[in-house]
PLY file of the C-alpha trace (Angstrom):
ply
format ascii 1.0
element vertex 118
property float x
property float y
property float z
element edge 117
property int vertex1
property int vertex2
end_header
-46.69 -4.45 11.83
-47.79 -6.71 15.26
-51.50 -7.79 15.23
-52.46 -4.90 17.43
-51.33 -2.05 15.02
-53.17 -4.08 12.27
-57.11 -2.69 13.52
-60.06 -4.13 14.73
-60.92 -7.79 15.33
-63.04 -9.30 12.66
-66.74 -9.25 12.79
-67.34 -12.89 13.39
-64.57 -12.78 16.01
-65.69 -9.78 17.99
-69.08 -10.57 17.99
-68.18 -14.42 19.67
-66.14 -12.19 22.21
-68.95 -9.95 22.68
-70.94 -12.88 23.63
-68.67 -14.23 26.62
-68.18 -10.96 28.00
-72.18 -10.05 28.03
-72.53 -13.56 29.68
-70.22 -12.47 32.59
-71.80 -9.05 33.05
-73.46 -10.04 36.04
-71.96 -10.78 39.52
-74.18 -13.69 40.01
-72.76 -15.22 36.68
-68.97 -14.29 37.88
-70.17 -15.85 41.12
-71.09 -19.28 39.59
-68.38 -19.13 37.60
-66.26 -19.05 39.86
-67.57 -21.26 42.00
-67.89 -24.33 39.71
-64.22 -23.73 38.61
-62.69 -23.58 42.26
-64.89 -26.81 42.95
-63.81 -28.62 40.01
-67.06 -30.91 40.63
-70.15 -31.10 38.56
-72.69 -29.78 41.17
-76.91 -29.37 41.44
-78.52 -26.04 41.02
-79.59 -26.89 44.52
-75.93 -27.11 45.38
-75.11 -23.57 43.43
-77.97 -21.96 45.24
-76.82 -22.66 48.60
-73.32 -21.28 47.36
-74.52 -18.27 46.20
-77.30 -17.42 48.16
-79.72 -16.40 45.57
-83.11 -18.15 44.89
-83.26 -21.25 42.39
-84.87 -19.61 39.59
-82.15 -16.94 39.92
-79.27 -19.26 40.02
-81.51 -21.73 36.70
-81.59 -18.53 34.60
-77.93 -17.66 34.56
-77.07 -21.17 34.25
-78.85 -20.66 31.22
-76.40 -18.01 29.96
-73.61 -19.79 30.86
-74.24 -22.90 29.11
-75.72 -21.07 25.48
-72.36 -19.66 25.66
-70.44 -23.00 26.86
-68.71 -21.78 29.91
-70.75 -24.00 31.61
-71.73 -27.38 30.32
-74.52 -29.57 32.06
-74.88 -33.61 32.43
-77.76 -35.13 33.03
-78.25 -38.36 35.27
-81.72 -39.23 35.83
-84.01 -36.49 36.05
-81.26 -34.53 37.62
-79.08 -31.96 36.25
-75.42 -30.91 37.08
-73.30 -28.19 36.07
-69.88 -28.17 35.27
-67.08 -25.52 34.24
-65.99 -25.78 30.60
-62.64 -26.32 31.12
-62.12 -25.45 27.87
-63.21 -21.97 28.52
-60.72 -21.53 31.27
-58.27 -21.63 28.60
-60.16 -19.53 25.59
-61.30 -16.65 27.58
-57.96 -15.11 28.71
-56.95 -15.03 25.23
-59.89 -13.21 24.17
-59.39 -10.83 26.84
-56.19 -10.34 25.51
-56.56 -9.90 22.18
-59.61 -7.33 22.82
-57.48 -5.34 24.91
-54.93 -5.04 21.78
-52.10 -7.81 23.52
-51.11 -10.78 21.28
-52.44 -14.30 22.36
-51.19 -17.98 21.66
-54.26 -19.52 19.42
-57.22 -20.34 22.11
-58.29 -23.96 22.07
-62.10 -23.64 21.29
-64.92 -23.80 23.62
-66.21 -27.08 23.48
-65.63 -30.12 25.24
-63.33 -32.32 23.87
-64.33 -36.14 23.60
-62.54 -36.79 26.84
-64.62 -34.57 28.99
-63.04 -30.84 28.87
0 1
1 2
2 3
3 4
4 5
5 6
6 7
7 8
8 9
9 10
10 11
11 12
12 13
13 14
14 15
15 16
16 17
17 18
18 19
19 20
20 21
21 22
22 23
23 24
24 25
25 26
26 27
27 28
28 29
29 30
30 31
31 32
32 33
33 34
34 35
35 36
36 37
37 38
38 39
39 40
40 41
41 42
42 43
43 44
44 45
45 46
46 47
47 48
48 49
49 50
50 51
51 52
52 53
53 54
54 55
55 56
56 57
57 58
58 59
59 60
60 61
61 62
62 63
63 64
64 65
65 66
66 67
67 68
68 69
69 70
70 71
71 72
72 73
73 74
74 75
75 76
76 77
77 78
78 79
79 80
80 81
81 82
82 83
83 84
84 85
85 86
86 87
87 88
88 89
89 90
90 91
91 92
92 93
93 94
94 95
95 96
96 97
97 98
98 99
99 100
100 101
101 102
102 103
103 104
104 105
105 106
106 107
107 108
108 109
109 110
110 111
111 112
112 113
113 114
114 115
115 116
116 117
């Protein structure tokens, strides 16, 4: 019996899931997304706002999102604030997508940043 045929994902696993796909359940969210990861440069709300075209409190919230869930990981340099992609992420969230949807998947690295700057 394959993994799929065996039932559900496990609790813990599901609910972890649950959480990436509620964070991207918003275009503005796919839109960031997207946008840091095709830049592949950590960049300043100010930065994402002009990008997107949606106000800075907008664009500050789902940041927000993004980051509890680690898809998007800030630095700080001064006072300032820029956002990266998790590269990580990149990596984990097709496999959860996979394994929701019943297809096997390699083991996901996990989403964090590794020491050397993932």
């Amino acid at each position: 019996m394959n993994d799929a045929e065996k039932g559900p994902l496990d609790r813990p696993t599901a609910v972890e899931y649950a959480s990436w796909f509620k964070a991207l359940a918003d275009a503005t969210r796919v839109q960031i997304v997207s946008l840091l990861a095709r830049r592949g440069v950590p960049m300043s709300v100010g930065q994402i706002v002009e990008a997107v075209e949606v106000g800075q409190s907008t664009v500050s919230a789902h940041l927000k999102v993004l980051s509890e869930v680690r898809f998007v990981l800030v630095e700080r340099v001064g006072t300032s604030a820029f956002y990266r992609i998790n590269t990580a992420c990149v990596e984990c969230f097709p496999s959860a997508a996979d394994l929701v949807m019943g297809r096997p998947a390699p083991a996901p690295p996990t989403c964090t940043p590794s020491p050397g700057g993932a």
